[in-house]
C-alpha positions in Angstrom: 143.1 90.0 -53.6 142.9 94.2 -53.2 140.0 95.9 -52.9 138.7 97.3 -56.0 139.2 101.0 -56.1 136.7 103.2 -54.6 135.3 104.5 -57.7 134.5 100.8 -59.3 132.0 100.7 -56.1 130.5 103.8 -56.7 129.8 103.0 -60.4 128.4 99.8 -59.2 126.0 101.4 -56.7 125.1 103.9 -59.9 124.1 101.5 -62.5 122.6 99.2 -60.0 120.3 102.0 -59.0 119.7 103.0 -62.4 118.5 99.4 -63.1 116.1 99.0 -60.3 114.8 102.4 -60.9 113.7 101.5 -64.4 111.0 99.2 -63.4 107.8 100.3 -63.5 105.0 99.3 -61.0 103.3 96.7 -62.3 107.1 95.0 -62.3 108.1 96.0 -58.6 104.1 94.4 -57.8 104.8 91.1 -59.8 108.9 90.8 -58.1 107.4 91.6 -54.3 104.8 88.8 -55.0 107.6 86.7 -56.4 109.8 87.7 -53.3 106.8 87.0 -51.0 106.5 83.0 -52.6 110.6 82.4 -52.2 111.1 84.1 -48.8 108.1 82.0 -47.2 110.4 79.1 -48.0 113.5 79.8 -46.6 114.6 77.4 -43.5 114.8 79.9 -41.3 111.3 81.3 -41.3 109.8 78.1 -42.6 111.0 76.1 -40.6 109.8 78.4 -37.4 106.5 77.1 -36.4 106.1 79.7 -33.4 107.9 82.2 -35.0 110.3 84.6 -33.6 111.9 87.9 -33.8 112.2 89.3 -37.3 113.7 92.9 -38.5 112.2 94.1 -42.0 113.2 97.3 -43.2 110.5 99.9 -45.6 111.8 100.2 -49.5 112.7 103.3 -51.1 114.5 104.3 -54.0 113.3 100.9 -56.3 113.8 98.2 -53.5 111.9 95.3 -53.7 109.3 95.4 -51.0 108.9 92.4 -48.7 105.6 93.4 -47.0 103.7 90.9 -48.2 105.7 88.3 -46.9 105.9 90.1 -43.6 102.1 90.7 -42.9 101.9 86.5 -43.6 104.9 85.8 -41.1 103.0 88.6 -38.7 100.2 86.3 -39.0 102.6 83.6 -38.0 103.5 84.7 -34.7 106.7 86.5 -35.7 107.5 89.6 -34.0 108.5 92.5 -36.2 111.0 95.2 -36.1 112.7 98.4 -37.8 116.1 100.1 -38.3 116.2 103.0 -36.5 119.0 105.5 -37.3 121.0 107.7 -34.7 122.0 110.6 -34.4 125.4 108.8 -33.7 125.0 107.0 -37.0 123.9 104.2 -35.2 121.4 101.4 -36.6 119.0 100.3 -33.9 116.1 98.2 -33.6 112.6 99.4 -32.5 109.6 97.0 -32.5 106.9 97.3 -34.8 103.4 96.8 -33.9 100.9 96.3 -36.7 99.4 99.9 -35.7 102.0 102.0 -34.5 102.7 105.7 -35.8 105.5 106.3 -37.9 107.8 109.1 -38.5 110.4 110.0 -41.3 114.1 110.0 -40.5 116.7 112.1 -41.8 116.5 110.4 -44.9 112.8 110.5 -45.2 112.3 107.0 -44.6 109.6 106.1 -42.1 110.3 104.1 -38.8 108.9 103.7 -35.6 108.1 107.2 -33.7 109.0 107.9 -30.4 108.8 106.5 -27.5 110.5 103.4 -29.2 110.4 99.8 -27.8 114.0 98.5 -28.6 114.6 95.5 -29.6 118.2 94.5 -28.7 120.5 92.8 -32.0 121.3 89.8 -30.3 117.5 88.8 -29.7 117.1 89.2 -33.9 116.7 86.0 -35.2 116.3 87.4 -39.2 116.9 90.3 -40.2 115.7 91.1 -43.8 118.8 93.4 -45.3 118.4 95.7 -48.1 121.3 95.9 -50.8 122.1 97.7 -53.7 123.9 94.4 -55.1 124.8 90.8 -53.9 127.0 88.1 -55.2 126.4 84.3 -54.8 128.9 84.3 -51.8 126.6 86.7 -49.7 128.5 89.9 -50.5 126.5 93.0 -50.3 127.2 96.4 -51.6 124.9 99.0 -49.9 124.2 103.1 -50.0 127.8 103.2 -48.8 127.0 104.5 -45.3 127.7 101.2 -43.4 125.3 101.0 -40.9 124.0 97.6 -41.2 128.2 96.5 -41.6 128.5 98.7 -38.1 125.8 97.1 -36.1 126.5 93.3 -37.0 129.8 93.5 -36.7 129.2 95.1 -33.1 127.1 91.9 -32.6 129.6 89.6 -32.7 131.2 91.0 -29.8 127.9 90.3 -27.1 128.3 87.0 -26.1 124.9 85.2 -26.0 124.8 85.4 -22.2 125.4 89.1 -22.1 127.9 88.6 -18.9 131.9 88.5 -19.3 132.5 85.1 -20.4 134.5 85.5 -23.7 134.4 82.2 -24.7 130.1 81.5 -25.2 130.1 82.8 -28.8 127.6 85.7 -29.9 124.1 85.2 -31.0 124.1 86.8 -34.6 120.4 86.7 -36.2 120.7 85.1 -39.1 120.9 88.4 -42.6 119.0 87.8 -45.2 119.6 89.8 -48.4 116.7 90.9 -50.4 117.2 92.4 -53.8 115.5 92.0 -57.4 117.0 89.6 -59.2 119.1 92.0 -61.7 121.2 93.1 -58.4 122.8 89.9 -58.1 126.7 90.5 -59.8 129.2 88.3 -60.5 131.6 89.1 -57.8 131.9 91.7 -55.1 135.3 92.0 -53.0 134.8 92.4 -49.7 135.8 95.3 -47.7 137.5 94.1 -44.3 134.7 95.6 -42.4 131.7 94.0 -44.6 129.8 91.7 -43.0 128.6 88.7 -45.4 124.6 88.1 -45.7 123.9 84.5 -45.0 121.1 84.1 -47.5 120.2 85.9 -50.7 116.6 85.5 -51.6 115.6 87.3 -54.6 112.1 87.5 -56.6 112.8 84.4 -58.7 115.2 82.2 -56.2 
């Protein structure tokens, strides 16, 4: 199967956007406490009694927010973090205490302010993803910028151990895609260098 052509992605992105846009705020309040109630079930934070290392991200432009469900895993014992992005075009991971300062990045997005703690990838265990659309299969269309794509599929080149041994095979948190419910499509064909979201929770399932 091809790729579709470039400009059947960018109309996706488009309408999705369009969609999620269109909801109003007592909407986007009733899907994050809808999100908040299916993400708390999930195996792998359920299922984490002592919880563990968990990356969030901060909506904008209509994401669902998944605050909520982060101040209860917080609460938990999980540790949280946030992208950071490069000057590189890099996606990091800085930690995120409860009461640290934050400071907008190039795209006006907060995250943490300088001096950073880093978190490395291969100690993520989750990693909450946004997405501009999903499919069933965990296919994820994004802005289009690729960084999440860029630092996963760098992840599954560190081997667990962090030493030479090519054969112990790389720890890879475990991606969770979060949308509203309306961004889950049919079908998305996957680009060679997409890397596939293991879970899709949405505000309804």
């Amino acid at each position: 199967m091809t790729n579709p052509p470039q400009s059947e992605a960018v109309e996706l992105r488009r309408r999705i956007r369009l969609e999620r846009a269109s909801l109003g705020f007592e909407a986007q309040r009733a899907a994050a406490s809808g999100l908040t109630e299916q993400l708390l079930q999930i195996e792998q934070l359920a299922g984490r009694r002592h919880g563990g290392m968990l990356a969030t991200y901060l909506p904008t432009d209509g994401e669902i927010d998944p605050g909520d469900a982060v101040l209860e895993l917080r609460s938990q014992g999980w540790t949280v973090a946030l992208p950071v992005i490069g000057a590189d075009r890099s996606l990091r991971f800085a930690e995120w205490r409860a009461d640290a300062a934050l400071t907008p990045n190039r795209f006006g997005i907060d995250e943490p302010a300088p001096p950073i703690v880093e978190v490395p990838i291969e100690q993520l265990d989750v990693v909450l993803v946004p997405c501009v659309a999903v499919d069933a299969d965990g296919g994820r269309v994004g802005f289009g910028a690729g960084y999440y794509d860029r630092a996963f599929a760098l992840a599954e080149t560190v081997p667990r151990n962090g030493g030479p041994d090519a054969t112990t095979p790389p720890r890879r948190a475990v991606l969770v895609g979060v949308v509203h419910d309306l961004q889950v499509v049919e079908r998305i064909v996957p680009a060679p260098w997409d890397v596939p979201m293991d879970v899709i929770v949405t505000d309804t399932r």
